[in-house]
N, C-alpha and C positions, 0 to 999 in steps of 0.2 A: 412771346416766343412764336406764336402763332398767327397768321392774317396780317390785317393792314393797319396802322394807325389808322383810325376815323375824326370825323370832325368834331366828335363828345369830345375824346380824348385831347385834341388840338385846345377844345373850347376851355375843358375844366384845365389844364395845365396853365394856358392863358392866364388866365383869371387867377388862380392860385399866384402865379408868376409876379403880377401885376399886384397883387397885395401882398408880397412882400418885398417889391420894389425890386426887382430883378432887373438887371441892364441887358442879357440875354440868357435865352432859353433854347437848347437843343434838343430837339428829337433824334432818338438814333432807333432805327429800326427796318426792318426786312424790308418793308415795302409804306407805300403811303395810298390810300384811295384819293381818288381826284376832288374833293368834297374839302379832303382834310388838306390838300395841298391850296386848294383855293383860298382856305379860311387861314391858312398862314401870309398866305400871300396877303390877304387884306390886309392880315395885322402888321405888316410889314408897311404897305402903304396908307397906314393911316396916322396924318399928320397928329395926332393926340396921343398916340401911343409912342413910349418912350424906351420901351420895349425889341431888341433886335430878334428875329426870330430864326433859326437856320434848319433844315433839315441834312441828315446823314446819312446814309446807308448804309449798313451791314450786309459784307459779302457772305453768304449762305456758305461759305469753307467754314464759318465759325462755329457750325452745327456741328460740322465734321468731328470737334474734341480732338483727338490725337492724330486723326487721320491726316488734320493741317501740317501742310511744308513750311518748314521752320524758316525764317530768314538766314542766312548764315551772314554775319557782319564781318570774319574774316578781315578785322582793322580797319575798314571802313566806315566813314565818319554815318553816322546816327543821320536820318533822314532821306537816305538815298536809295530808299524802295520803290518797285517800278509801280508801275498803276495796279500792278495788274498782283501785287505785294499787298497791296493797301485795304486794309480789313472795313476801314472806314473812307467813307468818300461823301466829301458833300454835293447836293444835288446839282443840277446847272440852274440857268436863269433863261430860256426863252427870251430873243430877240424878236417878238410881232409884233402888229399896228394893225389898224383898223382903216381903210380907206373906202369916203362914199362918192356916190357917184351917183346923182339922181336919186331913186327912190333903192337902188340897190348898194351891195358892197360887197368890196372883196378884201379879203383877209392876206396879212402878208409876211415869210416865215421868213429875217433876213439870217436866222444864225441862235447858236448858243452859246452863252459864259458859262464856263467851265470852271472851277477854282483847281490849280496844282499845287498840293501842298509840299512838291519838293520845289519846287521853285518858288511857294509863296507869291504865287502868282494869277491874275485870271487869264485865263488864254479862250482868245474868242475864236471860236469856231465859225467856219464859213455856210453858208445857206450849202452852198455847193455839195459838200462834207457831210449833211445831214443823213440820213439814209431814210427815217421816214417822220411825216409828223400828219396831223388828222387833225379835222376842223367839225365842230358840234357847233351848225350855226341857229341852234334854240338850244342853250345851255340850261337848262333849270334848277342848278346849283346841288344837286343829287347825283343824277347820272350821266354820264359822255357817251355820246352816243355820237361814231363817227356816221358822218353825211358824209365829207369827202376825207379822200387819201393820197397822200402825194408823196414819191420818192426818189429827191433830188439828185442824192446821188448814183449820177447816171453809169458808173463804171461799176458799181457793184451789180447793176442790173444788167448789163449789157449781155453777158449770154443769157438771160432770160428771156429780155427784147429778140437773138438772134434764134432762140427754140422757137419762138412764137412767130415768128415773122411773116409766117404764111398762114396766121389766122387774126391776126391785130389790127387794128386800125394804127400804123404809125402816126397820127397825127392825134389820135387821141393817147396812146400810148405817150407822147412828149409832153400833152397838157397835164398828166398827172405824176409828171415826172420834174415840175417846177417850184417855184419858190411863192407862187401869186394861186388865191382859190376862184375857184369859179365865182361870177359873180352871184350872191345870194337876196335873198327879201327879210328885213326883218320880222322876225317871228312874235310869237307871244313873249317869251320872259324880254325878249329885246336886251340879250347877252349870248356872245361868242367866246367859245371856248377853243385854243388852240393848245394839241398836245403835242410833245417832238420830243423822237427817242435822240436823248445827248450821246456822245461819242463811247462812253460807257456802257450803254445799252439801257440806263436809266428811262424813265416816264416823267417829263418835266412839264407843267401846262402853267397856263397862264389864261387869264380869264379875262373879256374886255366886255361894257358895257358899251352899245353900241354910240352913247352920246358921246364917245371920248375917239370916234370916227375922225378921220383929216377929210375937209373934203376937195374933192375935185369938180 
């Protein structure tokens, strides 16, 4: 009821899950630390695991008890609640990659998948649409720790660029307002962690091992 999934919790469910041959397992909870989202994430991409893994979120109105506003369905057919209806929502999917260049690299945020479950559908969201996402370019598989911040979408910020206008550098103010990171050095764990708030206001990250780089 309280805090974040962690990666025990991820771990021991796993593994419980996995002996008794489970074809998927959901988490549903308040929040997820990045640790625990990472460790889903592997087990998602690892080719031995036969295992689906999904995370959910719970909208904090459910703490509410009575205070929650009821759906009224009014003859309307079952499933036609808006987003913002939806108690539960599963997480998005980060669209990044890894691109090197020399002895450097830059990180690159094209977008997120999004699942709608009134359409049963995933609807991919554009880099543009993003509003913020943060790059940990020495991820150490515990904490995220942003280095840089970028906030593509440019029209949610625009009267903030226009307050500021006569103390910013516009030209740096655009570079951190893009879809590409600055270029970086690989670090000690020699892992990048990319996080982007989805259109929910969700925390969805995705974690790259710098060998799985495209290069230039």
């Amino acid at each position: 009821e309280h805090g974040s999934v962690n990666s025990y919790l991820v771990r021991t469910a796993v593994t419980s899950a996995v002996q008794r041959s489970y074809d998927v397992l959901i988490f549903a909870a308040f929040a997820f630390d990045a640790l625990a989202q990472d460790r889903i994430h592997e087990e998602n991409e690892n080719p031995a695991s036969n295992l689906l893994v999904h995370m959910a979120l719970i909208r904090p109105d459910v703490l509410l008890g009575d205070l929650l506003k009821g759906n009224k369905i009014d003859g309307k057919k079952a499933g036609t609640a808006k987003a913002s209806q939806q108690l539960f929502t599963v997480f998005g999917q980060p669209r990044t990659q890894l691109k090197q260049s020399g002895d450097e690299y830059v990180a690159v945020m094209e977008g997120v998948d999004v699942y709608d479950p009134v359409k049963n559908s995933i609807e991919a969201t554009k880099a543009g649409k993003v509003a913020a996402w943060f790059l940990d370019t020495n991820y150490d598989g515990r904490t995220f720790c942003i280095c840089q911040a970028f906030f593509p979408d440019k029209s949610a910020w625009e009267k903030l660029g226009k307050a500021l206008s006569g103390s910013i550098d516009p030209e740096a103010f655009a570079a951190f307002s893009g879809t590409e990171s600055l270029p970086f050095h690989a670090g000690e764990h020699r892992r990048a962690a990319i996080k982007v708030i989805d259109p929910r206001g969700n925390e969805v990250m995705r974690v790259h091992n710098l060998e799985e780089a495209t290069y230039e």
